[in-house]
Chimera marker file (.cmm) of the C-alpha trace (Angstrom):
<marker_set name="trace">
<marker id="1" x="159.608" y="32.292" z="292.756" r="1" g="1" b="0" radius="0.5"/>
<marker id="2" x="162.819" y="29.785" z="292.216" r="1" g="1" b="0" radius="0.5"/>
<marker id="3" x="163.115" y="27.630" z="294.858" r="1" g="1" b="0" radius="0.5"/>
<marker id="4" x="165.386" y="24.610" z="295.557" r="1" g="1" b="0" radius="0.5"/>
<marker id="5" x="164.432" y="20.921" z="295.880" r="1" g="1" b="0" radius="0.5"/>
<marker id="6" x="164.731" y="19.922" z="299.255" r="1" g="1" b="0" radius="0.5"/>
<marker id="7" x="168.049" y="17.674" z="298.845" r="1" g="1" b="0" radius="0.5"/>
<marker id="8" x="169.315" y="20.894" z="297.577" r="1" g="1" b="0" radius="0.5"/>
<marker id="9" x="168.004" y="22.684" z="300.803" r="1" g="1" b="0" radius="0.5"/>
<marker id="10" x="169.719" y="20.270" z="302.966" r="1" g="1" b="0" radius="0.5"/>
<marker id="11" x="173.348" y="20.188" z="300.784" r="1" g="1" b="0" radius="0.5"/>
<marker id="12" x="172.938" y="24.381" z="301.061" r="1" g="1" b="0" radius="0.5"/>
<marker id="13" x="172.527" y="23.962" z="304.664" r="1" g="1" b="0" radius="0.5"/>
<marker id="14" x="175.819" y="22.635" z="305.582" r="1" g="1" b="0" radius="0.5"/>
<marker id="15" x="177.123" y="25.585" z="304.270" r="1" g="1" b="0" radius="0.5"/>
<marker id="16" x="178.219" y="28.951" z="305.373" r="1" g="1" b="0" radius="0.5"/>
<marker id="17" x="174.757" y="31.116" z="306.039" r="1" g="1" b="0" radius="0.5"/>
<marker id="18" x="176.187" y="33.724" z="303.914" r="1" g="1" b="0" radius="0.5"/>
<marker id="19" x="176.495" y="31.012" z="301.138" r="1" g="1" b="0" radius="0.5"/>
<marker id="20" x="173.484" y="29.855" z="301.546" r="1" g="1" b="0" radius="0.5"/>
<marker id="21" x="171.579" y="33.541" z="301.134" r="1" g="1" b="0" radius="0.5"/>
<marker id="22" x="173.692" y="34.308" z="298.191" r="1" g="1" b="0" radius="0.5"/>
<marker id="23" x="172.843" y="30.881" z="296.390" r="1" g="1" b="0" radius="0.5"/>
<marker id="24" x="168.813" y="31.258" z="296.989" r="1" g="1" b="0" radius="0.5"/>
<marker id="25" x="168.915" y="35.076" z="295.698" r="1" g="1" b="0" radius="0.5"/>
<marker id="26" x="171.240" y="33.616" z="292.884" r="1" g="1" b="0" radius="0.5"/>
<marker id="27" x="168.591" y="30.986" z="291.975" r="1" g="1" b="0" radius="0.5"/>
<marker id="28" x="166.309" y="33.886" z="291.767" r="1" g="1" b="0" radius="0.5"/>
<marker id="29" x="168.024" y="35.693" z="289.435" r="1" g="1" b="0" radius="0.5"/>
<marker id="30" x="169.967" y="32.933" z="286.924" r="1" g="1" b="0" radius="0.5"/>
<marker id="31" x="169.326" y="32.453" z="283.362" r="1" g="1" b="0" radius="0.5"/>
<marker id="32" x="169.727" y="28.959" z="284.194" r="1" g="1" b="0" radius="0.5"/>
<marker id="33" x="168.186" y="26.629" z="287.084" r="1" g="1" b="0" radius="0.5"/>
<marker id="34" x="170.537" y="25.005" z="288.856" r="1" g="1" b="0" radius="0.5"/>
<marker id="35" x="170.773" y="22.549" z="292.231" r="1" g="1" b="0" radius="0.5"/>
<marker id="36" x="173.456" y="22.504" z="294.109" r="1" g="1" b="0" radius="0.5"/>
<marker id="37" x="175.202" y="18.942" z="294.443" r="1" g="1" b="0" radius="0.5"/>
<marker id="38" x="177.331" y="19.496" z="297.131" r="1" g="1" b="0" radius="0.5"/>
<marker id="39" x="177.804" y="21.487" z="299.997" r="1" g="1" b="0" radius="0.5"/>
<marker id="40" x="180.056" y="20.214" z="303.624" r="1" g="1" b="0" radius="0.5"/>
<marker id="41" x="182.076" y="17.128" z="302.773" r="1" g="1" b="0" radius="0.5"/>
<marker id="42" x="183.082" y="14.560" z="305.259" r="1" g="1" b="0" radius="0.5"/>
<marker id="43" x="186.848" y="12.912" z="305.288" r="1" g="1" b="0" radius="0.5"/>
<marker id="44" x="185.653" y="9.881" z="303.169" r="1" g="1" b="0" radius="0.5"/>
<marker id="45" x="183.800" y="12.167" z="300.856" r="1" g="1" b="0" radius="0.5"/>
<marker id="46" x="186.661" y="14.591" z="300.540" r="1" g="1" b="0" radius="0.5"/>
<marker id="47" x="189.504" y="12.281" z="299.721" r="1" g="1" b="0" radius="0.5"/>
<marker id="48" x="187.115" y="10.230" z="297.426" r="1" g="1" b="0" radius="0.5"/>
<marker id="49" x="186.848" y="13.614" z="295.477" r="1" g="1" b="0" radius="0.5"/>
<marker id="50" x="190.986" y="13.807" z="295.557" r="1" g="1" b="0" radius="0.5"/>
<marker id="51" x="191.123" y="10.297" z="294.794" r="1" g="1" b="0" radius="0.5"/>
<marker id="52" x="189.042" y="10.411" z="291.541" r="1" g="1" b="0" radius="0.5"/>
<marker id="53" x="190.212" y="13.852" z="290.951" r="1" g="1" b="0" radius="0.5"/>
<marker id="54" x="187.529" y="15.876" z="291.732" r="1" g="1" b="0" radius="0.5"/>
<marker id="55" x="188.672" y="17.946" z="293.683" r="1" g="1" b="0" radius="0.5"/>
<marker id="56" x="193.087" y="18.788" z="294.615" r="1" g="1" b="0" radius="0.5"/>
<marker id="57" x="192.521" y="19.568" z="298.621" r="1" g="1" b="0" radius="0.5"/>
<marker id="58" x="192.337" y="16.394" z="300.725" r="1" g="1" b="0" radius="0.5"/>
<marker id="59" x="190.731" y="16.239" z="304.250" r="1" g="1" b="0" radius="0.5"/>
<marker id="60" x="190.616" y="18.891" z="306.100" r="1" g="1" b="0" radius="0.5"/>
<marker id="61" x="192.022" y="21.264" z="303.889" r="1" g="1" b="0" radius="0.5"/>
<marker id="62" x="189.519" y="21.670" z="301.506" r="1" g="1" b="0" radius="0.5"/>
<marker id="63" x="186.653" y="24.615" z="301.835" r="1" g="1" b="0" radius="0.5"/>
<marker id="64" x="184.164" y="21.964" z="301.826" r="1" g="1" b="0" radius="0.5"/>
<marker id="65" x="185.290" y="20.492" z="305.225" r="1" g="1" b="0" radius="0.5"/>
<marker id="66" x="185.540" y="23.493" z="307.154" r="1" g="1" b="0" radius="0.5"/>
<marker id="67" x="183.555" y="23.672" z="310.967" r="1" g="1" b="0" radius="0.5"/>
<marker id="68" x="182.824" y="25.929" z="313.192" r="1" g="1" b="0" radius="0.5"/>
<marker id="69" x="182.926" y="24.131" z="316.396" r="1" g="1" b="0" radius="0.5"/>
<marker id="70" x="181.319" y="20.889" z="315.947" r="1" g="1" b="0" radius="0.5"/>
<marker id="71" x="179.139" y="22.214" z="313.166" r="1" g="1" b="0" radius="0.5"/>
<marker id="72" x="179.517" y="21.792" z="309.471" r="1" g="1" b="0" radius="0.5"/>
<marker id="73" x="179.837" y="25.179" z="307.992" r="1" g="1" b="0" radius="0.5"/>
<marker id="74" x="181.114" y="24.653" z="304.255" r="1" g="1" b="0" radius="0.5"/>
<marker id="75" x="183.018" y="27.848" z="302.542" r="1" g="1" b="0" radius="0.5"/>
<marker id="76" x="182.244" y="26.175" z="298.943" r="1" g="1" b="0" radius="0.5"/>
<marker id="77" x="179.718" y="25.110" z="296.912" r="1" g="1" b="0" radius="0.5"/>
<marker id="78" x="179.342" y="22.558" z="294.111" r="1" g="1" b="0" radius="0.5"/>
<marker id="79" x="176.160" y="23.412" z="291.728" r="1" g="1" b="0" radius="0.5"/>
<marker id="80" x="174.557" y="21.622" z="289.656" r="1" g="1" b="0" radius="0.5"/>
<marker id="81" x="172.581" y="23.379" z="286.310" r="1" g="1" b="0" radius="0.5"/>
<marker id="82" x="169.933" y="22.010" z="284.384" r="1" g="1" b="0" radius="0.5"/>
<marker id="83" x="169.434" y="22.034" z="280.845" r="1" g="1" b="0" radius="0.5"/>
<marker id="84" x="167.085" y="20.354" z="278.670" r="1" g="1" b="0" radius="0.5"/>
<marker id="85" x="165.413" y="19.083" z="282.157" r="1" g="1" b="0" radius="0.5"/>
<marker id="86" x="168.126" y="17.478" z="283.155" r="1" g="1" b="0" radius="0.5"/>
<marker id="87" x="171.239" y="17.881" z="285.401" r="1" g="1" b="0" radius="0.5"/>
<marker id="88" x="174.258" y="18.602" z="283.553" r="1" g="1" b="0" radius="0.5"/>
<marker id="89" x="175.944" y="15.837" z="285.266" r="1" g="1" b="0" radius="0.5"/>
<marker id="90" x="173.767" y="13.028" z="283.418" r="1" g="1" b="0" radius="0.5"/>
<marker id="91" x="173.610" y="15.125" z="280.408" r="1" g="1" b="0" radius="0.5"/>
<marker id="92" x="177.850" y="15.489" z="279.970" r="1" g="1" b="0" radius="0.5"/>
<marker id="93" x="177.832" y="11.560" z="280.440" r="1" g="1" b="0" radius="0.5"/>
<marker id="94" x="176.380" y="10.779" z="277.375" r="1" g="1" b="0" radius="0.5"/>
<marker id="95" x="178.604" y="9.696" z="274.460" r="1" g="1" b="0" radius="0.5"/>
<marker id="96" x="179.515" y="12.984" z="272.656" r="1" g="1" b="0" radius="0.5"/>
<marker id="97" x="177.569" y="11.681" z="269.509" r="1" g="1" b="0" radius="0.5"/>
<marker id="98" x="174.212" y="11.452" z="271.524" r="1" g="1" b="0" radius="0.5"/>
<marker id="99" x="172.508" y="14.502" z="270.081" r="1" g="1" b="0" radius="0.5"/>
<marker id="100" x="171.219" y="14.940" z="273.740" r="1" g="1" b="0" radius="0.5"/>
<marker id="101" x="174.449" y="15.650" z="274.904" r="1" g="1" b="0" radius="0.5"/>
<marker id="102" x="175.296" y="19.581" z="275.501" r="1" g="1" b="0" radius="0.5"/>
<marker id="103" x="178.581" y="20.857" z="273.725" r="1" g="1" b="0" radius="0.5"/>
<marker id="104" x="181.113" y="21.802" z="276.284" r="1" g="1" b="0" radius="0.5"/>
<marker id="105" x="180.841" y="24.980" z="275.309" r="1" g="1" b="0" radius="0.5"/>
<marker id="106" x="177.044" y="25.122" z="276.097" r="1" g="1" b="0" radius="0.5"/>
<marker id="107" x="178.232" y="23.219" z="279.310" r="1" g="1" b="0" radius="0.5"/>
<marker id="108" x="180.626" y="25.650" z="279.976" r="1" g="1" b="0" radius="0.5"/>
<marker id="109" x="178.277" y="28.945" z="279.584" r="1" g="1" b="0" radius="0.5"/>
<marker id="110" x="175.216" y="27.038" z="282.176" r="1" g="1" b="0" radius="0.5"/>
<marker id="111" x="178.449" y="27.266" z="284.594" r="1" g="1" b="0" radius="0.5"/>
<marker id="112" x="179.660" y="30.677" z="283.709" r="1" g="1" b="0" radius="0.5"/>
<marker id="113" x="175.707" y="31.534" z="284.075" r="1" g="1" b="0" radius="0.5"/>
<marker id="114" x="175.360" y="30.764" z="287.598" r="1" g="1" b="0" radius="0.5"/>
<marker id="115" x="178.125" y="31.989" z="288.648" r="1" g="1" b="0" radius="0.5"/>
<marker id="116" x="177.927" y="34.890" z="286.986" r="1" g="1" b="0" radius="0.5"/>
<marker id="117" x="174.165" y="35.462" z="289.166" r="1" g="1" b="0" radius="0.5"/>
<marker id="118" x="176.142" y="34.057" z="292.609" r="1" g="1" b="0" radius="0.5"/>
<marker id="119" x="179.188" y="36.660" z="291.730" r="1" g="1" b="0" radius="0.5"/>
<marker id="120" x="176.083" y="39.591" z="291.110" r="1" g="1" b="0" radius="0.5"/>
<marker id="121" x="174.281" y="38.809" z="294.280" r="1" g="1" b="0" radius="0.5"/>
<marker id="122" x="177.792" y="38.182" z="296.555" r="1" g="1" b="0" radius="0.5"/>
<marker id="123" x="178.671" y="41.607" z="295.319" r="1" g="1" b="0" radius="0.5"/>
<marker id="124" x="175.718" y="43.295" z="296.249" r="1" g="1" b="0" radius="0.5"/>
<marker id="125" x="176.256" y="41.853" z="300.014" r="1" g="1" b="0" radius="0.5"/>
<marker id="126" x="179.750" y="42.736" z="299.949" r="1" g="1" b="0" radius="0.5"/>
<marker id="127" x="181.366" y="38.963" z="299.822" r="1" g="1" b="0" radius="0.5"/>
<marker id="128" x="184.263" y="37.819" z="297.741" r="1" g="1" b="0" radius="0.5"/>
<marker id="129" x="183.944" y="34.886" z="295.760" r="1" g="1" b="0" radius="0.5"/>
<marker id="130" x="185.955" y="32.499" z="293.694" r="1" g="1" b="0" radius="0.5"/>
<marker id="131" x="185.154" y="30.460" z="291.000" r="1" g="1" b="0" radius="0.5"/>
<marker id="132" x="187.142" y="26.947" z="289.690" r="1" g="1" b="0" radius="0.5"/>
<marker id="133" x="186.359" y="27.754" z="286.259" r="1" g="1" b="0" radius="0.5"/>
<marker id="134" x="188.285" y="31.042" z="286.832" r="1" g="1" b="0" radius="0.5"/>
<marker id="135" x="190.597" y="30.407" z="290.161" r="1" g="1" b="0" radius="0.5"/>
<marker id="136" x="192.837" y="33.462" z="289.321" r="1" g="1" b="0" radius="0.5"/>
<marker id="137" x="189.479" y="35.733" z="288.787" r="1" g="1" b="0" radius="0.5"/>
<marker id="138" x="191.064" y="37.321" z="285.275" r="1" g="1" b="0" radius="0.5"/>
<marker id="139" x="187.710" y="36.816" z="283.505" r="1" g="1" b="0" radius="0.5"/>
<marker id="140" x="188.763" y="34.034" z="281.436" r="1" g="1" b="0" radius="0.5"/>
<marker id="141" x="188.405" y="30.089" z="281.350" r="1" g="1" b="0" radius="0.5"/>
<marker id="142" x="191.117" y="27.602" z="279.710" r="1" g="1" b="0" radius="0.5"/>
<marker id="143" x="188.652" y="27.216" z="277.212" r="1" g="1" b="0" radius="0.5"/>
<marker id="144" x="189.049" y="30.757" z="276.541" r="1" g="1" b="0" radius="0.5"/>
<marker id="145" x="193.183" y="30.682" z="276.627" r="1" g="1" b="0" radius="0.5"/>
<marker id="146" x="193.457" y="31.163" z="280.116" r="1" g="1" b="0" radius="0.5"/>
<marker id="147" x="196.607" y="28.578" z="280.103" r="1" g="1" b="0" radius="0.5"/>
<marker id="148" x="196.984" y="29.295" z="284.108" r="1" g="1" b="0" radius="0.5"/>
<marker id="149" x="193.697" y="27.593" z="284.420" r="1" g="1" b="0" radius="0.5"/>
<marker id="150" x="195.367" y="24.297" z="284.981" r="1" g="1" b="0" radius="0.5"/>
<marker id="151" x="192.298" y="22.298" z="287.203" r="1" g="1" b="0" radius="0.5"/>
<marker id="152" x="188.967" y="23.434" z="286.140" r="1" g="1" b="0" radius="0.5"/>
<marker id="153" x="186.386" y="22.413" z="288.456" r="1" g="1" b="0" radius="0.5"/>
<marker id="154" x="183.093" y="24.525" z="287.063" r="1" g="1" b="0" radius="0.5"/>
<marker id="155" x="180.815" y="23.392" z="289.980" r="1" g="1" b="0" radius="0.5"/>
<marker id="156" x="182.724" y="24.907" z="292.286" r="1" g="1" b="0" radius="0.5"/>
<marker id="157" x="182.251" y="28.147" z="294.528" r="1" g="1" b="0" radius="0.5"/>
<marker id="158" x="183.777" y="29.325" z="297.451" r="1" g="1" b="0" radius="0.5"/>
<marker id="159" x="184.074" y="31.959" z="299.451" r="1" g="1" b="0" radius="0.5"/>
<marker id="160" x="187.717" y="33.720" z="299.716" r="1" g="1" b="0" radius="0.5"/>
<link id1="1" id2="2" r="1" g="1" b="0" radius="0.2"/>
<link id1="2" id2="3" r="1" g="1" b="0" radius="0.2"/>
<link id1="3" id2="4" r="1" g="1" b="0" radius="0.2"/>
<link id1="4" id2="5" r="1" g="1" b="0" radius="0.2"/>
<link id1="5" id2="6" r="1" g="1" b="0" radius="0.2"/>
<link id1="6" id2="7" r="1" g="1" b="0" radius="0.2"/>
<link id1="7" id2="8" r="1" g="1" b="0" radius="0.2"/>
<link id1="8" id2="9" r="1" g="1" b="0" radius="0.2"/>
<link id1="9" id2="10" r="1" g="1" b="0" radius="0.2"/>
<link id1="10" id2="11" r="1" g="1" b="0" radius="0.2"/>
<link id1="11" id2="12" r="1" g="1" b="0" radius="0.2"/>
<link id1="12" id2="13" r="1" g="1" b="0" radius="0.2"/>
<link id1="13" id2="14" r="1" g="1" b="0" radius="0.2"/>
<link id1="14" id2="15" r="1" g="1" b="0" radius="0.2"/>
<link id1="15" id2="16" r="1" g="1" b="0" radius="0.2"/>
<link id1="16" id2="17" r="1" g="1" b="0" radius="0.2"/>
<link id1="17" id2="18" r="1" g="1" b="0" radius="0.2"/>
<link id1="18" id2="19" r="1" g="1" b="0" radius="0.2"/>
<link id1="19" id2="20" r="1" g="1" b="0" radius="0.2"/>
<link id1="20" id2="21" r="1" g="1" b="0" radius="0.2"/>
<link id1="21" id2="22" r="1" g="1" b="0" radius="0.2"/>
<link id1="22" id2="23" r="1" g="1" b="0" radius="0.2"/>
<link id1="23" id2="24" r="1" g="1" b="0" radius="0.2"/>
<link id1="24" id2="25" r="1" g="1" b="0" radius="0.2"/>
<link id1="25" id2="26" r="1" g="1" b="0" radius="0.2"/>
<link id1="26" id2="27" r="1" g="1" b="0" radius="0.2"/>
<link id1="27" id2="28" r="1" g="1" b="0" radius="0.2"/>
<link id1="28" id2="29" r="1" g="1" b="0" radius="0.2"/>
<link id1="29" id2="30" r="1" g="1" b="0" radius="0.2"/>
<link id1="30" id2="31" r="1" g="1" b="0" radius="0.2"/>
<link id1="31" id2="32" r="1" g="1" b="0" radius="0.2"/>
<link id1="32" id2="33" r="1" g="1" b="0" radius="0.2"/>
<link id1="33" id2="34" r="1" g="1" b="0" radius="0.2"/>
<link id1="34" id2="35" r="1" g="1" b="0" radius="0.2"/>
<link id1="35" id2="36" r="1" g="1" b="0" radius="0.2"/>
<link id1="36" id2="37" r="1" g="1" b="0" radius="0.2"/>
<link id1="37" id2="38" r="1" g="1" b="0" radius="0.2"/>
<link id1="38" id2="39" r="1" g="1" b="0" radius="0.2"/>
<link id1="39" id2="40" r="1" g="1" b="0" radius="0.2"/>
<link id1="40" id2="41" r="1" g="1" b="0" radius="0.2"/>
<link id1="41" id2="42" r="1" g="1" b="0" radius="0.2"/>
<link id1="42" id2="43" r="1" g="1" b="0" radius="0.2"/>
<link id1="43" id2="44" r="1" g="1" b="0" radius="0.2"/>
<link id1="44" id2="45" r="1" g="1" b="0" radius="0.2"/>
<link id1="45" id2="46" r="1" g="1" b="0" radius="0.2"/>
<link id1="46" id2="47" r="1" g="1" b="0" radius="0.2"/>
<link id1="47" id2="48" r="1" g="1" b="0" radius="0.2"/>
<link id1="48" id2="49" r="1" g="1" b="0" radius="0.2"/>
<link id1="49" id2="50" r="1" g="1" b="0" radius="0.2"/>
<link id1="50" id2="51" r="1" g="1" b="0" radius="0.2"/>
<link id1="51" id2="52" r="1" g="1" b="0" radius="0.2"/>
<link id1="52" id2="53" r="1" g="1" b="0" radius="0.2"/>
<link id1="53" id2="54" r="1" g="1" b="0" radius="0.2"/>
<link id1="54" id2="55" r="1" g="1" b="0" radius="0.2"/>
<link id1="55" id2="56" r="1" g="1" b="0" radius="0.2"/>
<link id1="56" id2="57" r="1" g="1" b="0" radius="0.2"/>
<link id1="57" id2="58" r="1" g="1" b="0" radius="0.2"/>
<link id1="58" id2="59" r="1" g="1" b="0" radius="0.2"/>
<link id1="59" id2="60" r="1" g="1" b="0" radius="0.2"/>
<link id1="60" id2="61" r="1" g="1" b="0" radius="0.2"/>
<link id1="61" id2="62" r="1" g="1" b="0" radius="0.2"/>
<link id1="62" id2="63" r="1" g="1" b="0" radius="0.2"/>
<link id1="63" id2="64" r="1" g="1" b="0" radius="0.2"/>
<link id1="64" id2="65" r="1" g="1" b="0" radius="0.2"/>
<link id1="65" id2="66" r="1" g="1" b="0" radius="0.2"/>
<link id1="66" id2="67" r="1" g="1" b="0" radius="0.2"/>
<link id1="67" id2="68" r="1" g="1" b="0" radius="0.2"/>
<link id1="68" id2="69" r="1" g="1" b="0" radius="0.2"/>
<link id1="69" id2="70" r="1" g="1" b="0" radius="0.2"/>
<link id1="70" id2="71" r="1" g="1" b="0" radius="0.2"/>
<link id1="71" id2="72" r="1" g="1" b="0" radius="0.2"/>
<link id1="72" id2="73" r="1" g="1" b="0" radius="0.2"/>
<link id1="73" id2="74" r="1" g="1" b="0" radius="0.2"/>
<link id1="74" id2="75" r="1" g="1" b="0" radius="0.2"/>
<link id1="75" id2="76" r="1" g="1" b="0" radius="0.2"/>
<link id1="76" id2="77" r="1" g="1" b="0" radius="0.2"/>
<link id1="77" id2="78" r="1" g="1" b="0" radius="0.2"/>
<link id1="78" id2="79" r="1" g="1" b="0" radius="0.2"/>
<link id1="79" id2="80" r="1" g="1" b="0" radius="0.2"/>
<link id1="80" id2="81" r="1" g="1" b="0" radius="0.2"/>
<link id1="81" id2="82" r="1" g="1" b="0" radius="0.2"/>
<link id1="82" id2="83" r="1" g="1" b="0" radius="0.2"/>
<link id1="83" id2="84" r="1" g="1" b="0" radius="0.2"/>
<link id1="84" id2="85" r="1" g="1" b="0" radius="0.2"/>
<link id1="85" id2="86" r="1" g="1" b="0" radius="0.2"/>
<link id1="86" id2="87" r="1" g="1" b="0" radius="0.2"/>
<link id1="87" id2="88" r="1" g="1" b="0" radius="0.2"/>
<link id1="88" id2="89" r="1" g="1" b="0" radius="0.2"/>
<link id1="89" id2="90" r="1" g="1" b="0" radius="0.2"/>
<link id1="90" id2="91" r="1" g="1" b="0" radius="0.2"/>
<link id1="91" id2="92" r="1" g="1" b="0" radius="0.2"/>
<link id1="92" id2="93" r="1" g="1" b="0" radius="0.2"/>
<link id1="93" id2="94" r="1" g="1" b="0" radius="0.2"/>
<link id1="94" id2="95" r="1" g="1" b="0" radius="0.2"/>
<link id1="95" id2="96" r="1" g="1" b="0" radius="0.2"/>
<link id1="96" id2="97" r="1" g="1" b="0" radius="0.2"/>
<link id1="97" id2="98" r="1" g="1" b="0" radius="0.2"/>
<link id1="98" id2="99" r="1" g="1" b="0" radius="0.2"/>
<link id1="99" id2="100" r="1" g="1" b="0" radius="0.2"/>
<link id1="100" id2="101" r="1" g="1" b="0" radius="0.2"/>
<link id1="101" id2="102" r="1" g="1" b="0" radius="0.2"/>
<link id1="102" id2="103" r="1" g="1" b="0" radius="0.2"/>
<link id1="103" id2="104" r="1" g="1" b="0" radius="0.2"/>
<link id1="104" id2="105" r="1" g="1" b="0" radius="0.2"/>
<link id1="105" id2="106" r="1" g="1" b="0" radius="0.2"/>
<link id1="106" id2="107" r="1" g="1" b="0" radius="0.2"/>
<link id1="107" id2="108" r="1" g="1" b="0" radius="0.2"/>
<link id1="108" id2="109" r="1" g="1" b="0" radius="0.2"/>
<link id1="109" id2="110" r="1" g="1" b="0" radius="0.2"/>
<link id1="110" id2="111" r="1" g="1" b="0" radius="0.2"/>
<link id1="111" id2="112" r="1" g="1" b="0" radius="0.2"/>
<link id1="112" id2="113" r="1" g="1" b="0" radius="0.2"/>
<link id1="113" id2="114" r="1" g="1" b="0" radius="0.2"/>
<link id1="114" id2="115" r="1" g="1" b="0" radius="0.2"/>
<link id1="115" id2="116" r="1" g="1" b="0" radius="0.2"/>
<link id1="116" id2="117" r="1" g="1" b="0" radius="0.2"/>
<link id1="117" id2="118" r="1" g="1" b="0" radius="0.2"/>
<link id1="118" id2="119" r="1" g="1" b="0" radius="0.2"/>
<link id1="119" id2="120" r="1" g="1" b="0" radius="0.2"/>
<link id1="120" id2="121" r="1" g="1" b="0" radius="0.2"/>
<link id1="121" id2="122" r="1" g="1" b="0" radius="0.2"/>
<link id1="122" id2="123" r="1" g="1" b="0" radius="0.2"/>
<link id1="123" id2="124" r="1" g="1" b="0" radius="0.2"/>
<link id1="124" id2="125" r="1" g="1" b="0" radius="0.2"/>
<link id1="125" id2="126" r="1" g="1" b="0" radius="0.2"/>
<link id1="126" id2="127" r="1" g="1" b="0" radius="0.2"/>
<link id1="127" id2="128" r="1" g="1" b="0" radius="0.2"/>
<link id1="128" id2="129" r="1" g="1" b="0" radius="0.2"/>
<link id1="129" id2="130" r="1" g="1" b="0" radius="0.2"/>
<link id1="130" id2="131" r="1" g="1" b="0" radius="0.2"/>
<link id1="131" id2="132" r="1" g="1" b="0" radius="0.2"/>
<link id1="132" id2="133" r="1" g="1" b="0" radius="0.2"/>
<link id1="133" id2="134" r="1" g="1" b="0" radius="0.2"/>
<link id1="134" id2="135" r="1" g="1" b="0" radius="0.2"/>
<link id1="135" id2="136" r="1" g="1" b="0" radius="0.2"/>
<link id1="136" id2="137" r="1" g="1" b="0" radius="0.2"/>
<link id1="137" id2="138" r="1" g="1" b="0" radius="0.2"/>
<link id1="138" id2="139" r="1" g="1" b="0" radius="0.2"/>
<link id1="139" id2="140" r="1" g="1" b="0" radius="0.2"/>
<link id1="140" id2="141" r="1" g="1" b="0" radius="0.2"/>
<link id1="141" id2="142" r="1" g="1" b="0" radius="0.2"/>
<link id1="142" id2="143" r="1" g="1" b="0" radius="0.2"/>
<link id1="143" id2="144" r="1" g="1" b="0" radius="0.2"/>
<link id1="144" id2="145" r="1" g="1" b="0" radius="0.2"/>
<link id1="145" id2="146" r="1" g="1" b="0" radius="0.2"/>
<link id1="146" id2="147" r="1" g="1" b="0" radius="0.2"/>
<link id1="147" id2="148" r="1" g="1" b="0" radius="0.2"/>
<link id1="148" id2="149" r="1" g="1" b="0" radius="0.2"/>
<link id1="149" id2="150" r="1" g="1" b="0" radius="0.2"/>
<link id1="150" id2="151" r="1" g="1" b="0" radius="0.2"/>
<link id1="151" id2="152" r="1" g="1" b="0" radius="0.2"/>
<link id1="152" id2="153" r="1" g="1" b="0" radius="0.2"/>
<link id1="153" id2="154" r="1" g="1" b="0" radius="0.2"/>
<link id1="154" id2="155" r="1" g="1" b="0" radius="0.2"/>
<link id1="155" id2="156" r="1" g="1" b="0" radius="0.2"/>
<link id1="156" id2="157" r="1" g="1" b="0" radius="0.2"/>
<link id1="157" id2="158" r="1" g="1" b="0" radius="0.2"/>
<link id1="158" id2="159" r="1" g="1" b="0" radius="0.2"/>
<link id1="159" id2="160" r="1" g="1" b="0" radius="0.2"/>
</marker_set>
């Protein structure tokens, strides 16, 4: 049985409980393993993320920052696969001469694979998700001509 580490565990559970059941059965059925890197942002986290363009939604308008009450209860996601033993962050920082180093396109398809198990498992428990490495949901990627596809952000996952 997949399970997540525990700073994974704690990320997940600022998060929407529906998120968080649809990202455990997702780990159980991915190709890939994955963590997830980031769940319920705070304002300094969230306009960090704007400011080094990570992310387009400053505080409090982002999924990440959303509450219910007083209690963090993220909408998105940010996940994190692994390949070659390592997290695709640290891999897609080495220079792209390191032999090491993933192609984006093998970068691209660890992304497409885990959100191809969350998008399985959310459909199964009737939730809609989107995707920022396909906002408009056509299928496609910019990599794959999607020229609508104007801010790809493949970690993320949120629900709509």
């Amino acid at each position: 049985m997949a399970t997540f580490s525990v700073k994974s565990l704690l990320r997940l559970g600022t998060c929407d409980p529906r998120l968080q059941d649809i990202a455990k059965a997702a780990l159980e059925i991915c190709s890939v393993d994955f963590g997830i890197a980031c769940g319920w942002r705070g304002e300094a986290e969230q306009n960090d993320a704007v400011r080094r363009k990570l992310s387009k939604t400053p505080w409090p308008t982002s999924n990440h920052n959303n509450m219910v009450g007083s209690e963090a209860c993220s909408l998105a996601v940010d996940v994190l696969p692994y390949l070659r033993g390592r997290d695709l962050f640290s891999l897609s920082d080495l220079p792209k001469t390191d032999p090491n180093r993933p192609s984006d396109a093998e970068i691209e398809a660890a992304f497409r694979a885990v959100w191809d198990a969350f998008q399985s498992v959310a459909q199964k428990m009737g939730v809609r998700l989107r995707w920022g490495g396909d906002w408009d949901g056509d299928g496609k990627t910019r990599s794959q001509g999607d020229a609508d596809e104007r801010f790809v952000d493949l970690p993320h996952i949120e629900i709509r």
